[in-house]
Backbone as JSON, one array per atom type, in Angstrom:
{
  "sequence": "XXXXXXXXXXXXXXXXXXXXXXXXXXXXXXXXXXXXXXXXXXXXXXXXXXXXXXXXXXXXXXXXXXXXXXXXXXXXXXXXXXXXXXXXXXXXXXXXXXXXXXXXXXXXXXXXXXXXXXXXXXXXXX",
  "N": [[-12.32, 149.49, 274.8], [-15.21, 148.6, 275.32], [-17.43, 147.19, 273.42], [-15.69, 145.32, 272.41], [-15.83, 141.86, 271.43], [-15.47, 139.52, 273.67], [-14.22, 137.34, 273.54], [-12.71, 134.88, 271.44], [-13.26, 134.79, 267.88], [-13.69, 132.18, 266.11], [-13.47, 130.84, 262.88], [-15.06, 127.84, 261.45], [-14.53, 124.94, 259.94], [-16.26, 122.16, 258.29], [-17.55, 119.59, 256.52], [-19.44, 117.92, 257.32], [-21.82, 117.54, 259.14], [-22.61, 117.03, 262.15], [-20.36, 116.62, 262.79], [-19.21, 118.91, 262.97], [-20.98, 120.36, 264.09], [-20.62, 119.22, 266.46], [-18.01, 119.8, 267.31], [-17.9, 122.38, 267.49], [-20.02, 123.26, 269.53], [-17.84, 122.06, 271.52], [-16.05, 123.99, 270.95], [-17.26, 126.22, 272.17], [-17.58, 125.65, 274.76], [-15.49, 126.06, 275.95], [-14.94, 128.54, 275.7], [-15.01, 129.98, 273.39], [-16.08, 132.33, 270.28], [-18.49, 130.73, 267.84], [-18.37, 130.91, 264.32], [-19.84, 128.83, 261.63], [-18.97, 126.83, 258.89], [-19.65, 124.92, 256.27], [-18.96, 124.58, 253.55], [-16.07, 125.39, 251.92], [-16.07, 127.83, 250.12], [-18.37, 129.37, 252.04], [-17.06, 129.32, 254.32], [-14.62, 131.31, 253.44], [-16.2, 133.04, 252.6], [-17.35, 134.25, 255.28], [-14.37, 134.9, 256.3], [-13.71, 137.16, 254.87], [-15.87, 138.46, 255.13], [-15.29, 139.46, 258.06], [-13.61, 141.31, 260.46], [-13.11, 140.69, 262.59], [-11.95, 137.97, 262.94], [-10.49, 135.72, 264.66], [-9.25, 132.9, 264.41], [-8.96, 130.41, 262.21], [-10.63, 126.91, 261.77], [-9.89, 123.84, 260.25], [-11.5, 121.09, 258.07], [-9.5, 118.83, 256.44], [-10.2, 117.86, 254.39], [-12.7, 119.36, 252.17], [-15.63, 119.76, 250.51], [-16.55, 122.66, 247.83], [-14.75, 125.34, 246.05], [-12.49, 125.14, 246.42], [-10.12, 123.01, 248.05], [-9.44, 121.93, 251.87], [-6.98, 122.23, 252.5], [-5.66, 123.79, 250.71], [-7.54, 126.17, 251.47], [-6.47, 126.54, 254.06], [-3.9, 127.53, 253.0], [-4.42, 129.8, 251.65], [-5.85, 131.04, 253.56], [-3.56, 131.79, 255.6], [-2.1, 133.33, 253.88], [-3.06, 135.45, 252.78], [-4.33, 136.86, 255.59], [-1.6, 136.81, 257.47], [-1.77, 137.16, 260.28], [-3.66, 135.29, 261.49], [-4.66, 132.81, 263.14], [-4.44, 129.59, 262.37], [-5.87, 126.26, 262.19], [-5.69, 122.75, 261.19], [-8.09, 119.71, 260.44], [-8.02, 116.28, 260.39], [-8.6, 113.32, 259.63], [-7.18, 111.45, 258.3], [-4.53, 110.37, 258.42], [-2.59, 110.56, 256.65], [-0.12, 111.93, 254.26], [-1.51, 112.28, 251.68], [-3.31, 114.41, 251.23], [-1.56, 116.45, 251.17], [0.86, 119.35, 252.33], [0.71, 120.74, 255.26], [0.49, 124.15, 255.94], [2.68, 126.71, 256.36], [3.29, 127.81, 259.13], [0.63, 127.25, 260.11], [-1.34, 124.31, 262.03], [-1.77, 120.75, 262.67], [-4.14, 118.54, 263.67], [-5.42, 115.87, 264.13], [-8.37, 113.92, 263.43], [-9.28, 112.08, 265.75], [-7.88, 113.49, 268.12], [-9.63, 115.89, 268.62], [-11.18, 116.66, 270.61], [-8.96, 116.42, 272.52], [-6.7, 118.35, 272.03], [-7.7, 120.29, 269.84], [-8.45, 122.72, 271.36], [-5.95, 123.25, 273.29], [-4.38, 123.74, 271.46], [-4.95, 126.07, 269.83], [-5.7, 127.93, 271.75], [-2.78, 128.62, 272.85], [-1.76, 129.11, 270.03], [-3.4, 131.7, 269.99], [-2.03, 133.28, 272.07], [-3.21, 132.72, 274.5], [-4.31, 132.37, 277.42], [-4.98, 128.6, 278.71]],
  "CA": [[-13.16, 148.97, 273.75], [-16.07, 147.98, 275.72], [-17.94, 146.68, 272.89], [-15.5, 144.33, 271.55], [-16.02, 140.6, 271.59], [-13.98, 138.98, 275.0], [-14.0, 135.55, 273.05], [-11.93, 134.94, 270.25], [-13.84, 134.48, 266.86], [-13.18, 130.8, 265.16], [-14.14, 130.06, 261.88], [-15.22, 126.34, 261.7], [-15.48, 124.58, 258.62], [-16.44, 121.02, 258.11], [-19.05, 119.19, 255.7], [-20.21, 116.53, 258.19], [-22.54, 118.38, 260.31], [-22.78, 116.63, 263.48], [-18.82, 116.65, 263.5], [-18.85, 120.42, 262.77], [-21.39, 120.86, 265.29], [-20.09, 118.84, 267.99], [-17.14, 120.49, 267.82], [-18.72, 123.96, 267.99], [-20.27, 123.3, 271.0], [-16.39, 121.94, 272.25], [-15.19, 125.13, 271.67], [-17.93, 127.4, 272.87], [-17.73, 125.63, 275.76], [-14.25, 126.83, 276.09], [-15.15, 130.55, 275.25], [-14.56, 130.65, 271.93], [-17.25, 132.45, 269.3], [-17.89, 129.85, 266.57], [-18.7, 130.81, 262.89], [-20.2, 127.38, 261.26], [-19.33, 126.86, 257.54], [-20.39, 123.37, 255.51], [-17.52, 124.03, 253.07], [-14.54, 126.53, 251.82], [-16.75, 128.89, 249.73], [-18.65, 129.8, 252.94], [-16.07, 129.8, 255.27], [-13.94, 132.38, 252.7], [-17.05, 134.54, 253.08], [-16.89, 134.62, 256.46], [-13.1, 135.81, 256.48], [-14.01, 138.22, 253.86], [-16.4, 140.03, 255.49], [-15.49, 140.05, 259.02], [-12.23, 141.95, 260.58], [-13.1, 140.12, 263.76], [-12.36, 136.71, 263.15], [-9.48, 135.31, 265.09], [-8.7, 131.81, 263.94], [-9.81, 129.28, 261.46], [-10.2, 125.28, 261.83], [-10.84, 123.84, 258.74], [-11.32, 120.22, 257.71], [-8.83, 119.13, 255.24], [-11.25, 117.65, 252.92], [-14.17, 119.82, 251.85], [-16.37, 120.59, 248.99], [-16.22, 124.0, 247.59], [-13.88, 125.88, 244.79], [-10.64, 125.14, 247.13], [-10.64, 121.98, 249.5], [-9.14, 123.03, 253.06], [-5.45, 122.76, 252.54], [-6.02, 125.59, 250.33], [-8.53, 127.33, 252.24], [-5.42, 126.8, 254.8], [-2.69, 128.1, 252.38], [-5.03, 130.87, 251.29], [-6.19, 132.1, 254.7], [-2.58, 132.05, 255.97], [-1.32, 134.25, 253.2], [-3.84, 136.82, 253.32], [-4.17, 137.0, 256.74], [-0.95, 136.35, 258.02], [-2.13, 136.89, 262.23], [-5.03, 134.49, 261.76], [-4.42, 131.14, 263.61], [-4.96, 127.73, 261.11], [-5.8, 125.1, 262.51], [-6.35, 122.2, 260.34], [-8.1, 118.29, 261.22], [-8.35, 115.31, 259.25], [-9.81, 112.01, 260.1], [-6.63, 111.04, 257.59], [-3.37, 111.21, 258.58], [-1.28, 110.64, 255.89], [0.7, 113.1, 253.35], [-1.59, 112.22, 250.51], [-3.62, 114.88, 251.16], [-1.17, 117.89, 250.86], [1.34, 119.71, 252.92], [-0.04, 122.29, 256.22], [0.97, 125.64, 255.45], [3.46, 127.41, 257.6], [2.23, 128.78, 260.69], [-0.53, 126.17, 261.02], [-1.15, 123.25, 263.43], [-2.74, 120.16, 262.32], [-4.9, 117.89, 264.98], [-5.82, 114.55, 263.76], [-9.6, 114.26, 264.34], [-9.52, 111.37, 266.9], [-7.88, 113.93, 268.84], [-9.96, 117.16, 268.4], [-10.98, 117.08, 271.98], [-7.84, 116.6, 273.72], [-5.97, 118.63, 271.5], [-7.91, 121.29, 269.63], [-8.75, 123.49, 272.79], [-5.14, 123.82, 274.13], [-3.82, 124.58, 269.91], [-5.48, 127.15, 269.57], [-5.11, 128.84, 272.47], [-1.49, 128.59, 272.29], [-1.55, 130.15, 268.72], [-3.69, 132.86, 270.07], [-1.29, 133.69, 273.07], [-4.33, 133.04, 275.14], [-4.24, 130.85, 278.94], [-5.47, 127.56, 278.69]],
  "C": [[-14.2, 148.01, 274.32], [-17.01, 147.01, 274.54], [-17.53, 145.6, 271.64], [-16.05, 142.78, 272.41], [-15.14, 139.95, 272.71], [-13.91, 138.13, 274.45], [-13.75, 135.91, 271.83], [-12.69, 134.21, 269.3], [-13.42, 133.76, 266.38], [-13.98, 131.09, 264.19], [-14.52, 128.87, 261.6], [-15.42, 125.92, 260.39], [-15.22, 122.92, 258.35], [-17.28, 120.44, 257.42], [-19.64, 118.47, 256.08], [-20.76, 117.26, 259.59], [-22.68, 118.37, 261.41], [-21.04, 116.42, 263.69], [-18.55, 118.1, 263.64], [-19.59, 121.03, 264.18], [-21.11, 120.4, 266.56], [-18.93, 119.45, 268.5], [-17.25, 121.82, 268.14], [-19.05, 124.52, 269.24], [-18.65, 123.21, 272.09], [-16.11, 123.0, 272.24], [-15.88, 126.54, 272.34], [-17.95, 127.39, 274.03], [-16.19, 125.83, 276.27], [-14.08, 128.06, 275.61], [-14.94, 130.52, 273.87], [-16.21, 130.99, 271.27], [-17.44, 131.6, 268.07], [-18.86, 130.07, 265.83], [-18.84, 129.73, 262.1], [-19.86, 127.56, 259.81], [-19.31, 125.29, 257.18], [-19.14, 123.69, 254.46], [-16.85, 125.49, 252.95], [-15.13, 127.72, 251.3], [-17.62, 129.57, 251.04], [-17.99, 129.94, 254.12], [-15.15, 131.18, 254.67], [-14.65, 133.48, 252.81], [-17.08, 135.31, 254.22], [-15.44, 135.28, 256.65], [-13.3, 136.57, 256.15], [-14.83, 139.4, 254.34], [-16.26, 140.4, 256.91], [-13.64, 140.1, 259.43], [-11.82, 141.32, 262.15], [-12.58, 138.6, 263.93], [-10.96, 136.35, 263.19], [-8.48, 134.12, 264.66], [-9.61, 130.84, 263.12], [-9.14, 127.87, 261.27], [-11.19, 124.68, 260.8], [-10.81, 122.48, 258.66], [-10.01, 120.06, 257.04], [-9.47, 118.86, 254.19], [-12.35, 117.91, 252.67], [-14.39, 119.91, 250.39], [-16.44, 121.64, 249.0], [-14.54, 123.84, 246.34], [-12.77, 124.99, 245.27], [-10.89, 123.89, 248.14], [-9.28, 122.88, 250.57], [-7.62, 122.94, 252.6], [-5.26, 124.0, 252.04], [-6.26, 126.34, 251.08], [-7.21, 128.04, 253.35], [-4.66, 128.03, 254.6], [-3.28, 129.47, 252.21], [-5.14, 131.57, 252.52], [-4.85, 133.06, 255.31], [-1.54, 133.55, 255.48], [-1.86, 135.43, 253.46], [-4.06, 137.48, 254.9], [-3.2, 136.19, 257.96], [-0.87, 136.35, 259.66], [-3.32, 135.97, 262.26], [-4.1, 133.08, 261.8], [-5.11, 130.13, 262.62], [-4.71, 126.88, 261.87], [-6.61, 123.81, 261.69], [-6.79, 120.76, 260.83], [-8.65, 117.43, 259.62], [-8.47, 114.05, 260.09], [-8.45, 111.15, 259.13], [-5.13, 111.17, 257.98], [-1.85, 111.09, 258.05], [-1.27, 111.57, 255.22], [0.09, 113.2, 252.24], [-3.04, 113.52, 250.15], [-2.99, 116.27, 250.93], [-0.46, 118.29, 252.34], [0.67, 120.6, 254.65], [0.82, 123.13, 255.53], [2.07, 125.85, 256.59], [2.92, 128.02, 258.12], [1.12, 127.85, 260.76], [0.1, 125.72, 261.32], [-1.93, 122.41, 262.07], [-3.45, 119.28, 263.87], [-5.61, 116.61, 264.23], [-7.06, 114.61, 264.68], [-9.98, 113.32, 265.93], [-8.78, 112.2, 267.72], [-8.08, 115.29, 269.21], [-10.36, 117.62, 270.14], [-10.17, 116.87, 273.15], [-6.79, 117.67, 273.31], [-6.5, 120.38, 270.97], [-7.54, 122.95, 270.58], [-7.01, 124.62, 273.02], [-4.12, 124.71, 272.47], [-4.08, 125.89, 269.96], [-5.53, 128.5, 270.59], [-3.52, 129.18, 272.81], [-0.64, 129.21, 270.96], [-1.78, 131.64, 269.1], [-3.0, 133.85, 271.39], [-2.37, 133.95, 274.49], [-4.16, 131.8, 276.11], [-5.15, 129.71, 278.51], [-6.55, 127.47, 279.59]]
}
């Protein structure tokens, strides 16, 4: 399958743009392909229409229909092989459970942490 993708498709979704995009760059610069969404309604599209898309790291608190725990709970169910990885800047319980089968990553440690999650979900070398 020469013309698949060698880098594993993230979904990204965050509403603070320069955190969404800094981390973008973090993981492109660790091979990953990264899909940008601003909140849950555009990240859901993205799952929706593509068959390619490996894992999704979602805020926990966005705007849109569903904030991310949802988006979490939702992605998880429907696509039970898609990696969740979820970050919050918050890291108490008063935001809502993770789902089973996610990770979470507290954002002060998205770049020591994210990177090796996620490849670890995706059964992929560090």
């Amino acid at each position: 399958m020469p013309s698949q993708n060698p880098f594993p498709v993230i979904v990204l979704v965050d509403e603070e743009p320069t955190i969404r995009q800094a981390t973008a760059r973090y993981l492109r610069e660790a091979s990953f392909d990264v899909v940008e969404a601003a909140d849950s309604d555009e990240a859901l599209k993205h799952l929706e229409s593509s068959s390619t898309v490996h894992a999704l790291v979602t805020d926990a608190h966005l705007p849109g229909r569903i904030d991310g725990h949802e988006l979490a709970g939702l992605a998880r169910n429907r696509w039970p092989d898609l990696a969740v990885v979820m970050m919050s800047g918050h890291s108490d319980a008063t935001s809502g459970p993770v789902p089973p089968g996610a990770e979470f990553v507290a954002k002060p440690y998205v770049t020591t942490h994210l990177v090796p999650t996620l490849n670890r979900l995706l059964g992929r070398g560090s």
